[in-house]
Every structure is written in structure tokens, then in C-alpha cells.
N, CA, C and O of each residue as an XYZ file, in Angstrom:
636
protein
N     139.707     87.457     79.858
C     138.435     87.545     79.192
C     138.626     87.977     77.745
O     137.842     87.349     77.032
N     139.302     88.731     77.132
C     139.425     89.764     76.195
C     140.617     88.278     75.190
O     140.746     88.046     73.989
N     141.121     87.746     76.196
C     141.907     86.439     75.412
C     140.882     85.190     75.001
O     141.186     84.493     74.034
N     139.950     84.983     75.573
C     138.757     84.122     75.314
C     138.256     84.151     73.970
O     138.347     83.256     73.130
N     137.604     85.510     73.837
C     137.126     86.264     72.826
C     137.880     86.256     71.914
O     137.238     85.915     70.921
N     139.286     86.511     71.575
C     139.924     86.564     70.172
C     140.105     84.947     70.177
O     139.909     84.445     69.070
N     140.398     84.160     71.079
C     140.452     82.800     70.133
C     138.784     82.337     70.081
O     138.693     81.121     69.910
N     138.166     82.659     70.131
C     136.696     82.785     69.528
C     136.540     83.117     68.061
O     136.001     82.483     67.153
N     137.294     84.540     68.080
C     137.421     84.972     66.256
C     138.474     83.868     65.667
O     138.218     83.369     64.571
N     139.397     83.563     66.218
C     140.514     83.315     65.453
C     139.761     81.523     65.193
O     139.786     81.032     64.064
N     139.330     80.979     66.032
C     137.914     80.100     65.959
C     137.129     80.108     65.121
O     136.787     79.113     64.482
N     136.679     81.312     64.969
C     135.514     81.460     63.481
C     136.339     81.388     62.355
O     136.191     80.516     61.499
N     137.400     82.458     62.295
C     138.219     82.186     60.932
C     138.586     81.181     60.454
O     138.579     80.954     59.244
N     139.102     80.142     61.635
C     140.097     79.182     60.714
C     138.525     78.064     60.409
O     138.707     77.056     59.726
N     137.220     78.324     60.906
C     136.485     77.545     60.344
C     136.034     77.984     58.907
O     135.757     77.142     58.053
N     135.959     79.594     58.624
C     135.690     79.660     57.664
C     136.760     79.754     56.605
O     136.518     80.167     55.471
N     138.003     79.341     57.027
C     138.898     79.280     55.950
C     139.145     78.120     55.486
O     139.734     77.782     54.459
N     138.481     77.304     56.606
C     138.651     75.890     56.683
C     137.261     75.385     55.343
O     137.430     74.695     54.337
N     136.136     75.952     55.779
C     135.030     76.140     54.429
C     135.296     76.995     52.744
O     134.742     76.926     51.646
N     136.118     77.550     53.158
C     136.989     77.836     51.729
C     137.561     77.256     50.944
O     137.381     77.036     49.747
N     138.682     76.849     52.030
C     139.333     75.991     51.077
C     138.172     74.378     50.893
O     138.405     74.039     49.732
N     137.430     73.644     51.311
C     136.962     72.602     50.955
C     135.847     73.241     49.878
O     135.108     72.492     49.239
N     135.810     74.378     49.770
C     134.691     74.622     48.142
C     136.120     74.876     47.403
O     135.979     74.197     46.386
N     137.007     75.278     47.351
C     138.027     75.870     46.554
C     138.837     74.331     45.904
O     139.264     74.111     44.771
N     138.823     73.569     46.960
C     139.445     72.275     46.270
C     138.292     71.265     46.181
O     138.722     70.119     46.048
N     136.932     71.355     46.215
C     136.296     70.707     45.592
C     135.800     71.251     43.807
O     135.367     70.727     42.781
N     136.187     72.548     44.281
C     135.788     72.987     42.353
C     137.099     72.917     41.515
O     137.161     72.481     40.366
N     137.902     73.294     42.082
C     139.429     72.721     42.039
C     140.065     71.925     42.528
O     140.353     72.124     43.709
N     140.507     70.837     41.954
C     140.934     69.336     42.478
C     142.470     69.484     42.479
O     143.251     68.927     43.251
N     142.763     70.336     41.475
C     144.008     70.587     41.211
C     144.978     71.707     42.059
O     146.207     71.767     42.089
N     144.131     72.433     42.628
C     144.499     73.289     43.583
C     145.018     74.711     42.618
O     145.465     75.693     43.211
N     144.941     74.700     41.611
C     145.141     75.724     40.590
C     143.851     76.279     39.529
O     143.570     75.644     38.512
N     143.009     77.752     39.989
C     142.139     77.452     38.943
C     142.449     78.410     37.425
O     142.868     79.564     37.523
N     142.292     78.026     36.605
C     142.709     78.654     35.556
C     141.144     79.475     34.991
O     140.030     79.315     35.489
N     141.473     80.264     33.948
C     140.533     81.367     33.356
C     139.225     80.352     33.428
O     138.226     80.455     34.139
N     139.551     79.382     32.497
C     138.399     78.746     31.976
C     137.573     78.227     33.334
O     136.350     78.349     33.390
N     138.335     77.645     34.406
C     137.453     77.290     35.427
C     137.145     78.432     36.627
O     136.051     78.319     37.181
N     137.778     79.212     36.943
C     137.515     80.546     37.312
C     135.769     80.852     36.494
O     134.727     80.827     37.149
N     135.831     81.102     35.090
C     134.397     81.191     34.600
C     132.677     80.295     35.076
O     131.500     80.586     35.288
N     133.728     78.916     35.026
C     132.602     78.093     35.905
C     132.516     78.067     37.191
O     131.497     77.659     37.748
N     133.435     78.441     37.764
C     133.093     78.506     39.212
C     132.027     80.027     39.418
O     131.217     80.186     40.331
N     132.202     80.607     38.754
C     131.181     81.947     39.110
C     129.894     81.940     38.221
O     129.040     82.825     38.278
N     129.816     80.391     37.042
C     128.801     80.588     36.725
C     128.778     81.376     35.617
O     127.704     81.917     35.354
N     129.859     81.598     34.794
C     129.532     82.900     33.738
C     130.206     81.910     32.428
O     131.252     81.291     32.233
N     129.273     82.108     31.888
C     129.308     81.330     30.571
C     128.768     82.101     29.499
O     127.951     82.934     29.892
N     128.976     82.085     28.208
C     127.772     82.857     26.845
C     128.152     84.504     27.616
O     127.192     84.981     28.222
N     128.822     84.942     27.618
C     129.270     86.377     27.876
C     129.434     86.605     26.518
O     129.755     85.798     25.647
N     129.082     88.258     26.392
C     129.666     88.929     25.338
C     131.260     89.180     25.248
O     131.915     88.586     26.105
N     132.189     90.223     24.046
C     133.396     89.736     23.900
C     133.478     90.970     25.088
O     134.588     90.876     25.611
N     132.803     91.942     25.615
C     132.744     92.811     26.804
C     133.398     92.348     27.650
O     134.598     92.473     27.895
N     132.262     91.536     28.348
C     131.911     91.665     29.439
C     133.132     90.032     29.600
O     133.241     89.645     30.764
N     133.961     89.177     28.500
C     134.771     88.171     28.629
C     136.112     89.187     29.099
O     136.871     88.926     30.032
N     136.193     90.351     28.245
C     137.277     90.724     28.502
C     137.257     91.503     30.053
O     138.368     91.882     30.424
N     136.371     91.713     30.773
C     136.184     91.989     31.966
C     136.754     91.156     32.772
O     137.674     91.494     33.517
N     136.286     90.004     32.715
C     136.343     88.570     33.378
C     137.745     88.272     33.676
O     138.320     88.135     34.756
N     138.229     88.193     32.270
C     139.630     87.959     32.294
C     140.861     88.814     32.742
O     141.982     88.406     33.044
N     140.199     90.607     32.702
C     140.812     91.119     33.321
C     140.763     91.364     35.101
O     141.378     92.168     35.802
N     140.056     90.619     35.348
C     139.438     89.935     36.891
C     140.346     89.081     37.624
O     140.905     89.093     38.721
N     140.279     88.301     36.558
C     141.442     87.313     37.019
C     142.431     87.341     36.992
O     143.105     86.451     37.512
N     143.031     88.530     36.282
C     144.745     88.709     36.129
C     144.677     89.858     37.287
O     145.650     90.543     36.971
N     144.399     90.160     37.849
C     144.064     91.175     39.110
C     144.190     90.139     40.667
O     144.706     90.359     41.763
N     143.325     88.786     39.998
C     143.076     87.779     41.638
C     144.713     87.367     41.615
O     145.475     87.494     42.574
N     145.165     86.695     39.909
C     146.763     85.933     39.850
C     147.757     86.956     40.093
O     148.352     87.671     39.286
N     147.847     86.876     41.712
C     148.926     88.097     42.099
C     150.461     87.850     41.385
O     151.369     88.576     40.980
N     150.253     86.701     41.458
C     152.381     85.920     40.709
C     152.311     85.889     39.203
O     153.317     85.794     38.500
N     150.928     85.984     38.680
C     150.905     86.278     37.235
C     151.696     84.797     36.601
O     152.724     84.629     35.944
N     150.765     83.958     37.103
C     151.475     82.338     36.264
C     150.172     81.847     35.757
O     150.073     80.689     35.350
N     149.297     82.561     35.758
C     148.170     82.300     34.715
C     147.173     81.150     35.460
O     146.582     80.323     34.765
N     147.055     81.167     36.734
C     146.346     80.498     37.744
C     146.012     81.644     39.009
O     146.224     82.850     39.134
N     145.477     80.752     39.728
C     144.594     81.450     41.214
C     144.538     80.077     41.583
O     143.831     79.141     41.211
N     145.505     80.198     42.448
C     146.026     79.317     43.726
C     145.071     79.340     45.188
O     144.260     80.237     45.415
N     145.248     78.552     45.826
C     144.105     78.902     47.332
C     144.474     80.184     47.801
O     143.706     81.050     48.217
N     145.661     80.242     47.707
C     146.524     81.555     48.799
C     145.945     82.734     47.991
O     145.616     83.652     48.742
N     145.748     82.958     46.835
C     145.705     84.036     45.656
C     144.042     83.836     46.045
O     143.596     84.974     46.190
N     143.265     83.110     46.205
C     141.524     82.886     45.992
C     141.178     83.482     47.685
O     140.225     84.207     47.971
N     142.353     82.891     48.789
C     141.399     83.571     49.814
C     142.069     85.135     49.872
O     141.252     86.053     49.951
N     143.468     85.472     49.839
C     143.087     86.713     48.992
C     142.030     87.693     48.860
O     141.642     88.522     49.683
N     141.421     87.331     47.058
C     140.782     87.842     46.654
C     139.229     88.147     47.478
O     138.518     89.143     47.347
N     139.041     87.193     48.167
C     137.746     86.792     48.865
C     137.621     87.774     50.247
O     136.662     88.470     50.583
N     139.046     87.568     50.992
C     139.477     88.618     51.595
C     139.254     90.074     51.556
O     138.689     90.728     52.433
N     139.795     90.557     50.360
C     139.453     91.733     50.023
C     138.173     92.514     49.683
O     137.821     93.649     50.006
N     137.526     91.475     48.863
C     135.990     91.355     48.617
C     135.320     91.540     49.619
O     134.847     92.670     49.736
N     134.960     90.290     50.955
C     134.451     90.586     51.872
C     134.700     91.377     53.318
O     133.849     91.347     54.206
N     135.819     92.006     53.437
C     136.497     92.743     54.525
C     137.532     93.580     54.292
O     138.095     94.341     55.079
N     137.780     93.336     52.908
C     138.715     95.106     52.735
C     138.189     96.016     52.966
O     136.970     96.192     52.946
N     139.422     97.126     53.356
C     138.922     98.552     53.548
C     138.789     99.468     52.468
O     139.639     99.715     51.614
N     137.698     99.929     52.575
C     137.644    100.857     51.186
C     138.541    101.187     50.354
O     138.372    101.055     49.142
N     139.583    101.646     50.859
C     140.791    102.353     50.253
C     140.915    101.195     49.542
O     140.658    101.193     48.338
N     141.440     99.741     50.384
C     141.953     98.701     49.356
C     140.928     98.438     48.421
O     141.436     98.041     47.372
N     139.799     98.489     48.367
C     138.779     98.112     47.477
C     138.562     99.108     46.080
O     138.148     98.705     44.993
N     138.935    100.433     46.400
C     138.981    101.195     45.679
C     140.757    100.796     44.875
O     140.817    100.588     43.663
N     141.380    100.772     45.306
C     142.551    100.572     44.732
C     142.702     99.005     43.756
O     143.241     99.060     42.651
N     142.326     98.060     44.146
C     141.825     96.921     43.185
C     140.896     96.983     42.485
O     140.629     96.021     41.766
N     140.205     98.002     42.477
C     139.372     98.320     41.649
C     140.080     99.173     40.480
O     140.312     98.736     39.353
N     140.289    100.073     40.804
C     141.271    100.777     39.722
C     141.968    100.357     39.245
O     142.080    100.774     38.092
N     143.067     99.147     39.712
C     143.960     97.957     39.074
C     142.979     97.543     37.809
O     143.262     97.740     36.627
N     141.478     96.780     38.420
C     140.391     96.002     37.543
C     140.659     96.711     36.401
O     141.250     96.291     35.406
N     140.159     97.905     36.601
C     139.767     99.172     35.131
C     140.624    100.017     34.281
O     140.437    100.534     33.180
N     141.734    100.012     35.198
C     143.117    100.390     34.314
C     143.951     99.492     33.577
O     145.142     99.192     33.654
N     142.416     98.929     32.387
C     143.440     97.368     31.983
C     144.290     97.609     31.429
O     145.024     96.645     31.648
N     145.292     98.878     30.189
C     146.034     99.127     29.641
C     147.676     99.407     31.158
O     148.884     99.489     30.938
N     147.023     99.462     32.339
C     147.904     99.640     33.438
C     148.923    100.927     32.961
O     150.144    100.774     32.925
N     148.103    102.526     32.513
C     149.052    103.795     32.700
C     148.472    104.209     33.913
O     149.282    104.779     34.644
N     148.177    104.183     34.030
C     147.800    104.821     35.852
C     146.517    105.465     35.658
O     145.936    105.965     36.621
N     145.979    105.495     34.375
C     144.226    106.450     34.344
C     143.588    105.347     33.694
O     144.052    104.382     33.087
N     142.314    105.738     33.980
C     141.087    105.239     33.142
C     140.967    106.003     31.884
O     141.420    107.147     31.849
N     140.403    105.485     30.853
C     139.924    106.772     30.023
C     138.905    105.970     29.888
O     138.605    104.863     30.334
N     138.164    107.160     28.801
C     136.777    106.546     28.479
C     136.717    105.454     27.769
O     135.807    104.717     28.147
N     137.304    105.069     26.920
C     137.174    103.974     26.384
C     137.148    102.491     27.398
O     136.286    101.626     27.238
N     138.040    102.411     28.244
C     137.982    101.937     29.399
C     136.992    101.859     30.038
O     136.591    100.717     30.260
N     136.218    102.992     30.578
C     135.406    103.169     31.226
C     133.910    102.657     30.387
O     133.024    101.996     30.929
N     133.895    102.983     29.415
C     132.326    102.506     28.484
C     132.713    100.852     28.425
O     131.687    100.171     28.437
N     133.817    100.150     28.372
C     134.007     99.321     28.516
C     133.447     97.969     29.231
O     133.091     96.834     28.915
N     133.632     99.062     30.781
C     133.545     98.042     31.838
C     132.370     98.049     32.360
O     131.982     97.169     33.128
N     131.482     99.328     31.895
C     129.806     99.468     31.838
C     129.352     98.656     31.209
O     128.421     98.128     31.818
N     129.545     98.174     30.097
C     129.076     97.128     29.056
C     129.101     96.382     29.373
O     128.150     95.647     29.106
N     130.341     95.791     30.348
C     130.607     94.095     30.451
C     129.652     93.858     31.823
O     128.953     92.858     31.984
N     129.773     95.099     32.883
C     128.787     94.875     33.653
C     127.352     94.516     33.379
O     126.532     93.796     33.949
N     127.337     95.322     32.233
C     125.352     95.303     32.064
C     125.616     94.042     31.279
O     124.558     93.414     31.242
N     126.276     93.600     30.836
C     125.959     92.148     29.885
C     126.394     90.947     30.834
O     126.097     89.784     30.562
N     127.305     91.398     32.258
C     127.159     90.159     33.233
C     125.818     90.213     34.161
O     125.234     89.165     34.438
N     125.500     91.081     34.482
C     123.963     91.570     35.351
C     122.802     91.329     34.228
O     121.727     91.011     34.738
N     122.801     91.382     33.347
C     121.632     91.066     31.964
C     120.598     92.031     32.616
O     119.640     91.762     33.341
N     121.077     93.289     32.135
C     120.173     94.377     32.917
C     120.120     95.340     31.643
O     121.101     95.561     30.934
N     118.906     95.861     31.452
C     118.886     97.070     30.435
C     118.462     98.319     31.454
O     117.723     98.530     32.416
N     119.402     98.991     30.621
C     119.100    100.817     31.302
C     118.700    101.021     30.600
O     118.779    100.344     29.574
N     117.753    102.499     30.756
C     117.388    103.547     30.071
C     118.263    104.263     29.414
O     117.797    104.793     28.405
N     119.518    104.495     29.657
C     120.239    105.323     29.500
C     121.590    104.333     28.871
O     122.226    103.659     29.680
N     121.895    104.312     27.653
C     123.317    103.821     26.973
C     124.405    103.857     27.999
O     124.514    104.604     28.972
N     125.314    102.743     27.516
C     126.258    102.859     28.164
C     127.497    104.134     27.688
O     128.527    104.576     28.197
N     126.911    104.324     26.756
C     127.926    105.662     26.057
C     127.474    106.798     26.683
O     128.266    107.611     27.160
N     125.986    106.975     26.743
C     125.850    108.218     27.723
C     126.071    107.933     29.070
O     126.616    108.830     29.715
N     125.743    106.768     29.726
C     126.190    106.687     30.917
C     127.337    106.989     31.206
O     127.447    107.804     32.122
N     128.473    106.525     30.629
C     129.963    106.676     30.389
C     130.398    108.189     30.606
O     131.049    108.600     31.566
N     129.782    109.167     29.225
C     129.915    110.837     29.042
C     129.204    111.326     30.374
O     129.677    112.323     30.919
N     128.450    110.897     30.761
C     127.374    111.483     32.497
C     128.795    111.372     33.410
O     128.960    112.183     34.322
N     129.703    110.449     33.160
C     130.569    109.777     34.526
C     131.748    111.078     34.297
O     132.184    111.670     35.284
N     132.086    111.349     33.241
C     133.410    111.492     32.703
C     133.235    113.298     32.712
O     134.169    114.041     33.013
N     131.631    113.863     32.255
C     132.067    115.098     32.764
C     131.589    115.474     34.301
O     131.333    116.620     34.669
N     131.528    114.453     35.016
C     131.378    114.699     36.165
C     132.583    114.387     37.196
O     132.577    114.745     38.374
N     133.857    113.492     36.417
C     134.759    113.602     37.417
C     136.004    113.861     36.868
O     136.953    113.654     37.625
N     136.410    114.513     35.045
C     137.555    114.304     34.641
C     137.728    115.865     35.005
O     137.615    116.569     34.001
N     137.989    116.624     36.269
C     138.351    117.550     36.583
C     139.267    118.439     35.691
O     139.363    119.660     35.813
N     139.797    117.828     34.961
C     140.846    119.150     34.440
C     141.043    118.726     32.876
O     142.029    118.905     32.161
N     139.741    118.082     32.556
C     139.620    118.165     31.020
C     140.785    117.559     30.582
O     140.994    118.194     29.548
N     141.726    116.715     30.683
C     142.106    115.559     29.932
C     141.045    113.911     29.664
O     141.472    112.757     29.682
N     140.552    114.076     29.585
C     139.723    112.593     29.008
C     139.987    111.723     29.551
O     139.848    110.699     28.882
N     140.589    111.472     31.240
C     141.257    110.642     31.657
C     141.028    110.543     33.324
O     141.387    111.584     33.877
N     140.675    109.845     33.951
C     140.219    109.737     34.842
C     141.440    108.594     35.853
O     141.434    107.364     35.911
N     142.529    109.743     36.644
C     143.545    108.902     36.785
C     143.786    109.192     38.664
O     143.289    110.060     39.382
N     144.895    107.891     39.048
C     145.556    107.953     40.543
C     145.792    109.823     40.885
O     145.608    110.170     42.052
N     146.124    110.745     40.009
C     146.455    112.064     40.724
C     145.155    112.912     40.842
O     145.005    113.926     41.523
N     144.116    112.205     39.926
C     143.047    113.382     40.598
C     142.250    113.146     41.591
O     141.624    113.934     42.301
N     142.329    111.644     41.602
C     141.497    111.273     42.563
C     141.747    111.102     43.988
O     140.932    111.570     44.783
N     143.224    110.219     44.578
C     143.709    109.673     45.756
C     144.693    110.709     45.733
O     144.217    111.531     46.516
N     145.738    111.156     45.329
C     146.764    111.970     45.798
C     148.090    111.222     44.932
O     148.241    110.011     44.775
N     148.661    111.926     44.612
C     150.279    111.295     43.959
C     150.459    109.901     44.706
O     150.583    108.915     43.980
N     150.483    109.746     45.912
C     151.113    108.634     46.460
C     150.590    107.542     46.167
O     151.251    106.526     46.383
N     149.101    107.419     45.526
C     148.507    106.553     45.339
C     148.852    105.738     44.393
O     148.176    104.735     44.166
């Protein structure tokens, strides 16, 4: 009974991987998508120079081999993680996203950064600047007053 049931899931998956890949190689013919079509496939066009450099640091996060593409294997991946990672992993590709200089912290500059590119991909106005939003974030979690919001204060050394 309990063997029924997993090729049931394993049933659902390979249909929906099977629906992946036929949107993934119908927007990609080439089986490789690069920055520029990565942008059209999500629809993001007329971005500020923000919220581009967001984007692009998006995609060098999905191109795990770093050959300047997102391959099917690299797209279900990303999609993977997106829709069924575990926090931890979600939090940890996330911090990859925002640590675009890659020292192991955020700083603020970073951080007002990726507020901006958000509010200029969402076309959302706050009440509140992204500079104060930013200073609200930063004295609320840079614990020990370096300006830097990094892997040891948050997850533990091993992280």
C-alpha cells in the first residue's frame, strides 16, 4: 500500500517536471537561457539600474556552473528551491542573492540596495524610504555594531 502511494508522488513529479521542462523549452528553444531571456521570461523589462542589478544578481545565483546561462537542470533547481526548499536552504540562497560583493555579510549599502530593486520590481510606494527602511532593519539586527549584517551573527560559524 505505502508502495502504491509513492509511485503516485513519484507520478505527480515526473508530470510536473515533465510541465517544466515543456514551458522551459518552449521559452527556450535553445535549452540555455541567458540574462536577457531570463528577463523575458519573468516579464521584467524598463527596470531601474536597482532593481536590473538585482535581477542579474538572481541569475548568477540560479547559473550554478557560472557559464553565463540557466540550463533545465540549473532552472528546475532553482524552481525547486523556490517552491519546496527548506527554510534553512531558502534562507541561505537568499543570503548568496544579497551578499552580492560575496564577503560573507550584508552591509547596508547592500541591503538599501535590494529594498530599492524590490520596490521598483513590485512598483509599490511605502511610506517609509528605503533608507529608513534599511536604518529600521540594521539597528534592529546588526547586534554588535559593525554595520554588517553577516553568516556569524545570524546562523552560527558553520554556516
Amino acid at each position: 500500500m505505502g508502495n502504491a502511494q509513492s509511485t503516485t508522488v513519484d507520478d505527480l513529479q515526473a508530470v510536473e517536471l515533465h510541465q517544466w521542462y515543456k514551458k522551459f523549452m518552449t521559452e527556450c528553444p535553445s535549452g540555455q537561457l541567458s540574462l536577457h531571456e531570463f528577463k523575458q521570461f519573468f516579464g521584467l523589462r524598463g527596470l531601474s539600474q536597482e532593481a536590473n542589478a538585482y535581477i542579474e544578481q538572481m541569475f548568477k545565483t540560479f547559473d550554478m556552473n557560472k557559464d553565463g546561462y540557466i540550463d533545465f537542470m540549473e532552472y528546475v533547481a532553482a524552481l525547486s528551491l523556490v517552491l519546496r526548499g527548506k527554510m534553512e536552504q531558502k534562507l541561505r540562497w537568499y543570503f548568496k542573492l544579497y551578499d552580492v560583493d560575496g564577503n560573507g555579510c550584508i552591509d547596508r549599502r547592500e541591503l538599501l540596495s535590494i529594498i530599492k530593486a524590490i520596490r521598483a520590481i513590485n512598483g509599490s510606494q511605502q511610506d517609509q524610504s528605503a533608507e529608513d527602511f534599511t536604518n529600521r532593519v540594521f539597528d534592529k539586527i546588526d547586534i554588535n555594531g559593525d554595520d554588517l549584517f553577516g553568516k556569524l551573527h545570524t546562523l552560527g560559524e558553520d554556516w
